[in-house]
PAKOLRO-500649 format. One record per residue (C-alpha): residue in three letters; x, y, z; residue number from 1. Coordinates in pm, whole numbers, plus 50000, padded with zeros to 5 digits. Example, Ala and Ser with C-alpha at 12.3 -4.5 7.8 and 13.67 -1.06 7.14 Angstrom:
2
+------+-------+-------+-------+------+
: resn :    c1 :    c2 :    c3 : resi :
+------+-------+-------+-------+------+
:  ALA : 51230 : 49550 : 50780 :    1 :
:  SER : 51367 : 49894 : 50714 :    2 :
+------+-------+-------+-------+------+
END
This chain:
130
+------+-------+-------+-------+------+
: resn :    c1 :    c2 :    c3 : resi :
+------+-------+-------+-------+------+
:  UNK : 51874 : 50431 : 50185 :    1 :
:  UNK : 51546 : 50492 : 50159 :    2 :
:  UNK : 51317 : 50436 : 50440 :    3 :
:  UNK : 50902 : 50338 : 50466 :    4 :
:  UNK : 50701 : 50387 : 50786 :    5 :
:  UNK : 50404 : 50256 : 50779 :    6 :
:  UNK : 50110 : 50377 : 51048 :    7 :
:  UNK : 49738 : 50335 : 51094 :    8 :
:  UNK : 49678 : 50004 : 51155 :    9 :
:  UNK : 49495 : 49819 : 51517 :   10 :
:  UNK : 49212 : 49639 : 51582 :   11 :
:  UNK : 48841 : 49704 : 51482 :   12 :
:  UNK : 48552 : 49505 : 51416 :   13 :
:  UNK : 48376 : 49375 : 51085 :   14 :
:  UNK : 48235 : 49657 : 50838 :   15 :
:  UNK : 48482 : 49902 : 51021 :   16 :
:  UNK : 48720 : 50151 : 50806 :   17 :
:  UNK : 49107 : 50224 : 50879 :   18 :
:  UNK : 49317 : 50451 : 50684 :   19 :
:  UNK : 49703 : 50298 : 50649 :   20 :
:  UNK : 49956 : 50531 : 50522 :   21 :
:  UNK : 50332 : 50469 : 50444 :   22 :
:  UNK : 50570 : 50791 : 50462 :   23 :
:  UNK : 50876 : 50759 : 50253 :   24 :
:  UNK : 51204 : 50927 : 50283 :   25 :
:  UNK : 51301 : 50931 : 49934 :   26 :
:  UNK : 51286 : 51253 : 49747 :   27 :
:  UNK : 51124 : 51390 : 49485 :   28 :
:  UNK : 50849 : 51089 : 49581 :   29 :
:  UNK : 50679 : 51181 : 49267 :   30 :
:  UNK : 51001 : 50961 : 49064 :   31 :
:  UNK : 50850 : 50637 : 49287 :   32 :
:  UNK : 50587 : 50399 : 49231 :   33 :
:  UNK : 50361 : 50253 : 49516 :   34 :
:  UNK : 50252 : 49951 : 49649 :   35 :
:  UNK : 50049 : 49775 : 49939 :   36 :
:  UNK : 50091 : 49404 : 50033 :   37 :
:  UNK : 49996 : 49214 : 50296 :   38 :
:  UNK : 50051 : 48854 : 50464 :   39 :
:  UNK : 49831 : 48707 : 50710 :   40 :
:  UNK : 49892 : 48435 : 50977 :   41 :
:  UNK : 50035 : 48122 : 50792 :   42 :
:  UNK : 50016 : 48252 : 50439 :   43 :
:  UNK : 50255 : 48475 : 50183 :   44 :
:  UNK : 50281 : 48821 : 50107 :   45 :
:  UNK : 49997 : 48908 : 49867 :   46 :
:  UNK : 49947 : 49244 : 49655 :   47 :
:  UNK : 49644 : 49439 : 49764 :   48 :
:  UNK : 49714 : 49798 : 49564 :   49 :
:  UNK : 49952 : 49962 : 49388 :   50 :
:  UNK : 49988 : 50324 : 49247 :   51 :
:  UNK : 50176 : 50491 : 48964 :   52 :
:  UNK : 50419 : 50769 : 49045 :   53 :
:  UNK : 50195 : 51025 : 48869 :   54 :
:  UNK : 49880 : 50890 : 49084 :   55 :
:  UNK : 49690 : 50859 : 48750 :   56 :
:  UNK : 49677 : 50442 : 48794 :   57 :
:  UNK : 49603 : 50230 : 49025 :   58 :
:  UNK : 49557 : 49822 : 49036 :   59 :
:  UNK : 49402 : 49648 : 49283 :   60 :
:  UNK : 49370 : 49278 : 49396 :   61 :
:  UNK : 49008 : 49153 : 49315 :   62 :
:  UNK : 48988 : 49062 : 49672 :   63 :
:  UNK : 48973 : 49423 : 49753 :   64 :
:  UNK : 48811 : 49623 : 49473 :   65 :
:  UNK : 48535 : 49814 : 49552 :   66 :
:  UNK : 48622 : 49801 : 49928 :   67 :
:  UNK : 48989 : 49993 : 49964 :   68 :
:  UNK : 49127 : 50256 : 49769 :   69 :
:  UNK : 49498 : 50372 : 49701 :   70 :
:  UNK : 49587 : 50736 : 49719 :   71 :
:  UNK : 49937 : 50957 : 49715 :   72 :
:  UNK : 50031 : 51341 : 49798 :   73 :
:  UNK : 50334 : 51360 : 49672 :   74 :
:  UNK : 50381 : 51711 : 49857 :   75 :
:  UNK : 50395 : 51503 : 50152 :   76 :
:  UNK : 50546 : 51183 : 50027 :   77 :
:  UNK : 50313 : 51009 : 50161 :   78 :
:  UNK : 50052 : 50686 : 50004 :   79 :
:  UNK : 49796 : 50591 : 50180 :   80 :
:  UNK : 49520 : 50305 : 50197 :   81 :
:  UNK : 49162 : 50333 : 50280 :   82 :
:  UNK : 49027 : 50032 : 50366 :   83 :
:  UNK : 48598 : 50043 : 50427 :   84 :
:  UNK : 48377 : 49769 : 50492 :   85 :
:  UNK : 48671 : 49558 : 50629 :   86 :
:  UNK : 48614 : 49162 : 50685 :   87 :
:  UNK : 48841 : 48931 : 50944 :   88 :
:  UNK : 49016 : 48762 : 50578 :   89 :
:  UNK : 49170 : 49123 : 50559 :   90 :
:  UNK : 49377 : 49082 : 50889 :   91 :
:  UNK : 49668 : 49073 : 50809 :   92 :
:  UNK : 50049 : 49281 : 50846 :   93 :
:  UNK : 49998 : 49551 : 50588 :   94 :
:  UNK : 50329 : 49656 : 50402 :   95 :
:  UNK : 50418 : 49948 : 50195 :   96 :
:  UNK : 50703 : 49906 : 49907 :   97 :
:  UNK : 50852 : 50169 : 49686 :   98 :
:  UNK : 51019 : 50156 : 49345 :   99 :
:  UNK : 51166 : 50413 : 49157 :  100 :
:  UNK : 51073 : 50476 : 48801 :  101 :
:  UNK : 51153 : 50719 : 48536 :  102 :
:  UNK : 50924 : 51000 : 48575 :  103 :
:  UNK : 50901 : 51099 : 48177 :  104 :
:  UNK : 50869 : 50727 : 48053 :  105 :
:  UNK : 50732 : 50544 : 48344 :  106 :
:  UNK : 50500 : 50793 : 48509 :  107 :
:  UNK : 50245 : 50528 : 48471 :  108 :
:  UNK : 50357 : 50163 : 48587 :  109 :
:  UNK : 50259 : 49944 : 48853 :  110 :
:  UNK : 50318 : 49605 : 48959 :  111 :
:  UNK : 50140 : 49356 : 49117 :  112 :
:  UNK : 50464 : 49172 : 49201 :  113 :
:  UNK : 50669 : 49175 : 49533 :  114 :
:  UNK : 50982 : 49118 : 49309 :  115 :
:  UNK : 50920 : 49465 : 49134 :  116 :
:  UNK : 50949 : 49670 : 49482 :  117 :
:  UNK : 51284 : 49749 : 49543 :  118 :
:  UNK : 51260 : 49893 : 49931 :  119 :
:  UNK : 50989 : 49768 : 50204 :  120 :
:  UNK : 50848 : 49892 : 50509 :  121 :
:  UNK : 50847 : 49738 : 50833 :  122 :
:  UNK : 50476 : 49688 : 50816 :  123 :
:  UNK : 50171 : 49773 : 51012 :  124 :
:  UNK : 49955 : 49537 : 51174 :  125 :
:  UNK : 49510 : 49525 : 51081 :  126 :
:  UNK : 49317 : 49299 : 51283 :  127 :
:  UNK : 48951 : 49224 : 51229 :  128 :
:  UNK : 48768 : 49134 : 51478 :  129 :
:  UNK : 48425 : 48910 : 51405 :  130 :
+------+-------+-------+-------+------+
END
């Protein structure tokens, strides 16, 4: 089983920055691709980022680009999300998800889709204060 845990997340006020990051369980984290989602009050879960197990791509929602970025240390299995210049549409409960790919054929994919993540965090809860 593997397991997510999700930290960084609180309160803070427009044009503020938080750093998220998800520690996983799973070993060697370098054979797992990475994603972030989140769902805000009254809506669905919606992709915000996603890296490749090698780190070498990333996708982003356009809602987002140019504003957070996506990162992994595989050393410490461990992705993490910077989020700068944050706005009160970006509250929201913030959700790491894991998949595990073949290293030597799929060091690059991602997916924007929740039905390609095969284990979830618990999630970690960004509020944005106006």
């Amino acid at each position: 089983q593997v397991q997510l845990v999700e930290s960084g997340g609180g309160l803070v006020q427009t044009g503020d920055s938080l750093r998220l990051s998800c520690a996983a369980s799973t070993r060697p984290f370098s054979s797992w691709a990475m994603g972030w989602f989140r769902q805000g009050p009254g809506k669905e879960r919606e992709f915000v980022a996603a890296i490749s197990s090698s780190g070498t791509r990333t996708n982003y929602a356009d809602s987002v680009k140019g504003r957070f970025t996506i990162s992994r240390d595989n050393a410490k299995n461990t992705v993490y999300l910077q989020m700068n210049s944050l706005k009160a549409e970006d509250t929201a409960v913030y959700y790491c998800a894991a998949r595990p790919v073949v290293p030597s054929t799929a060091s690059g994919w991602t997916s924007k889709e929740t039905y390609d993540y095969t284990y979830w965090g618990q999630g970690t809860q960004v509020t944005v204060s106006s």
